[in-house]
N, C-alpha and C positions, 0 to 999 in steps of 0.2 A: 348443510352439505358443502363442500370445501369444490371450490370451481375447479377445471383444470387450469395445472401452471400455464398451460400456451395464452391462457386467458387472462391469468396475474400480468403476463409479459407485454399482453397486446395493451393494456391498461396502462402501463409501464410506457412504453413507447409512445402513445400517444399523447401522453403530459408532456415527454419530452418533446415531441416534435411543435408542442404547441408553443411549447414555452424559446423553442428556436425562433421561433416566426415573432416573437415579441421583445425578446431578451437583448439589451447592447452591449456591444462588445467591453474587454477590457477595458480597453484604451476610452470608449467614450463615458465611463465613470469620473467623477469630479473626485481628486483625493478623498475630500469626506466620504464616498460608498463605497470608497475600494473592500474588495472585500463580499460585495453582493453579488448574488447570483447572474453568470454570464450566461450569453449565447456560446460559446466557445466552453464553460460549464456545461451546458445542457449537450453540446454536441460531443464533448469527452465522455458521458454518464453516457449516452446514447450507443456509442462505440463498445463499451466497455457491455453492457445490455446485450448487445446483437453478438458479439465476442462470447457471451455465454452461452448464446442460445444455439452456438456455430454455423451464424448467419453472417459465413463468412467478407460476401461483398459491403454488406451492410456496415460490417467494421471497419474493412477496409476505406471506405468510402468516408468515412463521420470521421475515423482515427485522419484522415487524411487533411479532412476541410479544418482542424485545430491545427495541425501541424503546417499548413500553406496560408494561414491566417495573417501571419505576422505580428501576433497578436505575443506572442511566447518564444521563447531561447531556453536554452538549458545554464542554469547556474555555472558558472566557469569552474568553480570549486566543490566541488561535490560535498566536502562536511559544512559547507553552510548553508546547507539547504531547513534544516529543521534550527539554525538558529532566529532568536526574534530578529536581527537585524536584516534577514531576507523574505519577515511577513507580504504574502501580499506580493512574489518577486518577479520576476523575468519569469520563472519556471511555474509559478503557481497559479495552478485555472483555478480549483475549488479549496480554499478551506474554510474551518473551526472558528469563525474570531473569540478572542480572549482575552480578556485585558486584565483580568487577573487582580482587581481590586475594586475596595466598595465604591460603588454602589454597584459598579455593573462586574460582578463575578465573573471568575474567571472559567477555565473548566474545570471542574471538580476533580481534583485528588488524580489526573492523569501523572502527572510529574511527581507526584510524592507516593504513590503507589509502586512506581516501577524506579522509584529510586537506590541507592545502595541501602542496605540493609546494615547496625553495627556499629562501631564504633568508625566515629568520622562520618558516618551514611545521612543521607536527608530521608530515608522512604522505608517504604516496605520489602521491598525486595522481589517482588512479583514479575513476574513474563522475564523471565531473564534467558538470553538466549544457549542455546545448546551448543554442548562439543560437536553436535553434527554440522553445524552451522558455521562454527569458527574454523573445523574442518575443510568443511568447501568453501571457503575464504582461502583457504592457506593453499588448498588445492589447485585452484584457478589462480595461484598468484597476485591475488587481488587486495593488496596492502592499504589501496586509498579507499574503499569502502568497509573493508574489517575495522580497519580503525576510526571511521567516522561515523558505524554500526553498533561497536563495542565498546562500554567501559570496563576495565580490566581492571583488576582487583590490585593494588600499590599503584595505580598509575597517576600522575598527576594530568588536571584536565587542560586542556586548552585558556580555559578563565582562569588556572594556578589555581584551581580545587584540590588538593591532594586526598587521593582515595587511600583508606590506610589497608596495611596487607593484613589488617583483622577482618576485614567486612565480609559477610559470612558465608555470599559467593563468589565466586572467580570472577564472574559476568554479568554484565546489566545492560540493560537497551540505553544507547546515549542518546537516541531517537527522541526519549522522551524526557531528557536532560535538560533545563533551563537554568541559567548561572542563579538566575533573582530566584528560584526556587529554594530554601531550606528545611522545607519540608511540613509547607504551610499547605492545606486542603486547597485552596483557588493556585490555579497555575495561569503563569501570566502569558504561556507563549500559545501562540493558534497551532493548531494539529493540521497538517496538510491533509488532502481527503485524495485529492489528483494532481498529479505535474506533470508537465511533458514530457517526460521520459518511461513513464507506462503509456503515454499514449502511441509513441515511435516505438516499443514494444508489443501494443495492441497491432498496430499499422503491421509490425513482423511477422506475427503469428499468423494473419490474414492472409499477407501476400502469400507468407510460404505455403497456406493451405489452398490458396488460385494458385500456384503455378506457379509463383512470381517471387522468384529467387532472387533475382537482381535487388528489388525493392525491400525484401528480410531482410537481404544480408547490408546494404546499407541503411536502412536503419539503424539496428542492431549495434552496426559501427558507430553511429553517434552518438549512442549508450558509451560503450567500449571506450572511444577513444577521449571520452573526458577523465575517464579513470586511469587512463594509462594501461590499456589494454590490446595486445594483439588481434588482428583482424579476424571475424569469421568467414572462409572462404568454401566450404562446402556447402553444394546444392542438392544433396540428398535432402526428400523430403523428411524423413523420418528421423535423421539425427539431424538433422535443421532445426527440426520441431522440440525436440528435447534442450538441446541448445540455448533457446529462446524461452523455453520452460526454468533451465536453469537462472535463466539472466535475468528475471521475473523474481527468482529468489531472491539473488543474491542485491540486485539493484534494490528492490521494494521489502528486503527485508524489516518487520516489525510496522510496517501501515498498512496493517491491518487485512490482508490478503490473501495472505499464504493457505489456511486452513482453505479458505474457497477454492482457491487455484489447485491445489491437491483434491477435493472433491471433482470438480468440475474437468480435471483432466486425465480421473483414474490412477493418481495415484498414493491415494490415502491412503490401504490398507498397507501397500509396501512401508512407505516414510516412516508410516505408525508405528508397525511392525517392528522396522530398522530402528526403533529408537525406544524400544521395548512396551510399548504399551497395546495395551488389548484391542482390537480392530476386525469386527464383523461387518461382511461384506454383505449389502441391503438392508444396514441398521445404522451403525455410525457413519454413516455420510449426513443422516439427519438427526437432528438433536430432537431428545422425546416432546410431546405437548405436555404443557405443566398440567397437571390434574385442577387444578384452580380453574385453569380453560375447559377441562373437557369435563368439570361440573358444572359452568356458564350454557355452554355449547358441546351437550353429549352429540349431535347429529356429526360433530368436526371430525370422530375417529380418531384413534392413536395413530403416531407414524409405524409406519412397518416393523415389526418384530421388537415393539418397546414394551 
């Protein structure tokens, strides 16, 4: 029989909290371990944790103690965040390491999976991003992460890749773009997992849900203002909260979040919906148990209406 989640969670929280009380910071890693697991790791995953469970001070609190660390800065450049030469950067608590050659493998088939598809392409062509997406890019004016989010289909890249206007879709995740990739299975670049700028977003969503419009809303800004974006100065809680919902998208587009963040804040079935695919409400929010499992473990039950 499958525990309750409050009990997955308390389980959850309390690795982290251990692993704070043990773990050294960034900075007290010798270059050779950059890269291992932080105290400032543990207390980002911990924020992010209480964030879902809308335990709101909790978040507030932990998204706080990384952000007052001095431990991390926001990347000055926003499209070099997913390049190799910012592994490991000012911005990054937790990633992926990969080096992406023998003997120590890289990560498997990340970058050649989500690559262009075609003639001139390195990959397959998979997770490529939506007109809904490049929409609300163009909607919010938002030129310096559209284009550091997007490969666009003739465009030439930053390394003089030229994408040709055969490749077989419009759009591709540049996210998971590495120049040395040409479409070999090991990918040589690390996958970010967290950086400071979901965390000053976690810190947003928190404050606006205590009260604490002051502290959203700059936050928020120092999301905004490395992109070259207009301030948010409304303290309505409710299009505050959307706001910061959207800026979640549009910032952390393609790492991996988005489908959570739409379950976790109610708004899957709409997005789904709006983007024509089929979306039951008390069913698709959870992905079925693979029958393999619930012939291991019949007591585990299927999830709701699979």
């Amino acid at each position: 029989v499958r525990v309750p989640k409050e009990q997955v969670y308390d389980f959850i929280e309390q690795d982290l909290l251990d692993a704070i009380q043990v773990l050294p910071e960034k900075s007290q890693y010798a270059s050779a371990d950059l890269g291992r697991a932080t105290k400032g790791a543990a207390q980002a995953l911990l924020a992010k944790v209480y964030l879902y469970q809308k335990d709101w001070q909790n978040a507030y609190d932990y998204a706080d103690d990384v952000i007052t660390s001095g431990q991390y800065g926001l990347e000055p450049d926003y499209a070099q965040i997913w390049r190799v030469n910012t592994e490991n950067g000012v911005e990054s608590i937790f990633e992926v390491q990969a080096r992406g050659e023998s003997i120590a493998h890289g990560v498997q088939q990340y970058s050649e999976t989500q690559g262009a598809r075609g003639p001139s392409g390195w990959g397959w062509g998979f997770n490529t991003p939506s007109q809904n997406l490049l929409d609300a890019y163009n909607a919010e004016g938002d030129v310096i992460r559209r284009d550091a989010t997007i490969i666009f289909r003739g465009e030439t890249m930053y390394d003089g890749r030229v994408v040709s206007t055969a490749v077989e879709n419009p759009m591709y995740n540049e996210k998971a773009y590495s120049s040395a990739n040409a479409g070999a299975g090991d990918g040589d670049k690390n996958i970010r997992v967290l950086r400071l700028a979901e965390i000053y977003l976690i810190r947003a969503e928190a404050a606006n849900e205590l009260g604490n419009s002051d502290v959203a809303l700059s936050s928020l800004k120092e999301v905004r203002d490395r992109v070259n974006l207009g301030e948010v100065t409304t303290t309505d809680k409710t299009l505050l909260r959307n706001l910061i919902w959207k800026e979640r998208r549009l910032e952390l587009a393609f790492e991996h979040d988005r489908w959570f963040d739409l379950v976790r804040t109610g708004q899957a079935a709409q997005a789904m919906q709006a983007n024509g695919k089929p979306f039951e409400v008390g069913k698709h929010e959870l992905f079925p148990i693979p029958n393999a499992q619930l012939i291991q473990t019949p007591g585990m039950g299927q999830n709701p209406n699979w």
